[in-house]
C-alpha positions as CSV (number, residue, x, y, z in Angstrom):
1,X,29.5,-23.7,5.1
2,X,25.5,-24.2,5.8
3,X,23.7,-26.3,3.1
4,X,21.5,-24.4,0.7
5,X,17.8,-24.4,2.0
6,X,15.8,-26.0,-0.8
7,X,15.1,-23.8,-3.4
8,X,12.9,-23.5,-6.8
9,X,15.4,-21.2,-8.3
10,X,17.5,-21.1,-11.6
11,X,20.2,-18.8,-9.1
12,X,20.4,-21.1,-5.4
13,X,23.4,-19.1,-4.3
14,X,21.7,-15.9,-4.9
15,X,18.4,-16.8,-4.1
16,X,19.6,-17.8,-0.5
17,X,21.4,-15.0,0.1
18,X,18.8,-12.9,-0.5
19,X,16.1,-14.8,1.8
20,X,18.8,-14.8,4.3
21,X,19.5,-10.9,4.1
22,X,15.5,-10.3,3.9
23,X,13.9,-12.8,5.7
24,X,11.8,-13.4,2.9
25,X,10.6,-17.1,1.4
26,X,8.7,-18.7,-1.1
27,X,6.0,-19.5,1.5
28,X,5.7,-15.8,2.6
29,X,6.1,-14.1,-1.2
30,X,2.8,-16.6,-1.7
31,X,0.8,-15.3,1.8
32,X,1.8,-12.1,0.6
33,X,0.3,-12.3,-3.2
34,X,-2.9,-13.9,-2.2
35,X,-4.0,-11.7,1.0
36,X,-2.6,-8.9,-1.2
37,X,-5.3,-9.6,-4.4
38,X,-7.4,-10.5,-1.7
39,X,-7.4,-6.8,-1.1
40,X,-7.4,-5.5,-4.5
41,X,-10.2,-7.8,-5.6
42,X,-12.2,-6.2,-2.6
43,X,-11.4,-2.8,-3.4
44,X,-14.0,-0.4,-4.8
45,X,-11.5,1.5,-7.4
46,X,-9.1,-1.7,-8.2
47,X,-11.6,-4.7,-8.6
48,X,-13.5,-4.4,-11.4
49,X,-10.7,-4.1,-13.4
50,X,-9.2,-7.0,-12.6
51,X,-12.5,-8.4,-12.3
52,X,-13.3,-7.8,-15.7
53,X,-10.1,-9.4,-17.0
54,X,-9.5,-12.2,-14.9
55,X,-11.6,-14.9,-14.8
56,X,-9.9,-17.8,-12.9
57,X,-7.6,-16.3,-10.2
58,X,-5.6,-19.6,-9.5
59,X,-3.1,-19.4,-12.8
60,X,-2.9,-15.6,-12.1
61,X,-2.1,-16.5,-8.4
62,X,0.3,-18.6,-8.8
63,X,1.9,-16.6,-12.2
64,X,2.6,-14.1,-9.7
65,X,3.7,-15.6,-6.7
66,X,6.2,-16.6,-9.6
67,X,6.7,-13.3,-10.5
68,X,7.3,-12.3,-7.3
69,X,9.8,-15.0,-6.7
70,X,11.9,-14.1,-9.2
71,X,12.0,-10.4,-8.6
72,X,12.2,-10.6,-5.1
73,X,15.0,-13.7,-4.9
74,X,16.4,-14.0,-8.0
75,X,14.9,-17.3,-8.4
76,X,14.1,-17.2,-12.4
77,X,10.8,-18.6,-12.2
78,X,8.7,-15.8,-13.8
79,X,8.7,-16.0,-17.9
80,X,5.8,-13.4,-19.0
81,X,5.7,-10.0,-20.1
82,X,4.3,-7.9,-18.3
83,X,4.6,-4.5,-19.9
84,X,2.2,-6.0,-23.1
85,X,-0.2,-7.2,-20.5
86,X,-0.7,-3.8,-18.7
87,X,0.0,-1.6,-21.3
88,X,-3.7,-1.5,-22.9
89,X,-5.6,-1.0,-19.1
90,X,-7.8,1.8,-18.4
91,X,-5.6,3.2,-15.4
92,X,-4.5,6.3,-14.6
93,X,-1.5,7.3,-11.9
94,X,-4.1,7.5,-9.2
95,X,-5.0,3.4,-9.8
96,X,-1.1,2.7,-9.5
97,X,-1.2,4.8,-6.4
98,X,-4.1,2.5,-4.9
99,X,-1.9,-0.3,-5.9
100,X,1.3,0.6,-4.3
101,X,-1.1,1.3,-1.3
102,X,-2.6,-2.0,-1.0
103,X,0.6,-3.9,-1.6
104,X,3.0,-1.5,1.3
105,X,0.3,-2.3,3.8
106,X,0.3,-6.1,2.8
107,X,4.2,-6.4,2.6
108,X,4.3,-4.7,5.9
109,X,1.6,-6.9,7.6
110,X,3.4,-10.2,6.3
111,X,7.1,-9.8,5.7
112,X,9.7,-9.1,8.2
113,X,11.0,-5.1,8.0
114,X,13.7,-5.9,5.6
115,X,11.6,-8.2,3.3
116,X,8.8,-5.8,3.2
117,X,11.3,-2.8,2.1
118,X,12.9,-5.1,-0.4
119,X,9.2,-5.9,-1.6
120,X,8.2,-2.3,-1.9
121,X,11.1,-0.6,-3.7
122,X,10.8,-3.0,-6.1
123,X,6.9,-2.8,-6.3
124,X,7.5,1.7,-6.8
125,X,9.8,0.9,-9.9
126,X,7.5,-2.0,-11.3
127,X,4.9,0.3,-10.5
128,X,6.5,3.4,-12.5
129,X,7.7,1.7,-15.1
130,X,4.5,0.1,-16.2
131,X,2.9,3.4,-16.0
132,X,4.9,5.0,-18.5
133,X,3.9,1.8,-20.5
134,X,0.4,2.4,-20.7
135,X,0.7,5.6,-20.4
136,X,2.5,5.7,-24.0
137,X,-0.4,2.9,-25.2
138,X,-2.8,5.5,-24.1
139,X,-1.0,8.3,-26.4
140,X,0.3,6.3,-29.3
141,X,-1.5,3.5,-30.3
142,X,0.8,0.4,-31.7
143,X,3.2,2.5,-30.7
144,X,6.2,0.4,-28.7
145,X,6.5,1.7,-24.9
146,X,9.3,3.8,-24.0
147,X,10.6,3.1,-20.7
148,X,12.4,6.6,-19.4
């Protein structure tokens, strides 16, 4: 049996299996986040908006390389909530849209063809599922998300 590569993970077993069955690491997952919001903080429709609510982009960085980590490989890492976070934004579909956009070409550009397909179904359902979140903010104020 090969020893397990060395890992930041709360799951080693499952985290190397899935870097071995993707080709994905920690080192690419954080190329990936920064030349992704890279993007987005250039971008006409997705900037200001994250602009206007982020003010030091290191702690974000790295809070979602964590993120990333721990949806991607299992690894833990990641301890937020991110439904509360996004549910009161002024987005629409069409912003998620631009989002998923940015982040296919990225994960394509940076990720071997099997990491960048593991990357990107995740990023539809993360993407749909905090939709419905603000979309029920938008509609019911207070109101708890329902996630259909």
């Amino acid at each position: 049996m090969q020893p397990l590569p060395r890992i930041l993970s709360s799951r080693p077993q499952a985290t190397a299996r899935l870097m071995a069955e993707t080709g994905l690491s920690d080192e690419m997952l954080r190329r990936l986040v920064h030349a992704f919001y890279d993007k987005v903080r250039r971008d006409d429709v997705l900037g200001p908006i994250f602009e206007a609510r982020i003010s030091d982009w290191g702690p974000h960085l790295d809070r979602m390389v964590d993120f990333w980590s721990s949806v991607a490989l299992m690894t833990g890492r990641y301890h937020g909530a991110p439904v509360p976070a996004h549910a009161g934004l002024p987005v629409e579909w069409r912003h998620f849209e631009r989002w998923l956009g940015l982040f296919r070409e990225t994960a394509q550009q940076i990720c071997p063809p099997k990491g960048a397909g593991h990357l990107i179904e995740r990023a539809e359902r993360i993407a749909r599922s905090l939709h419905i979140a603000v979309r029920n903010a938008q509609t019911e104020k207070g109101a708890v998300p329902l996630l259909r």
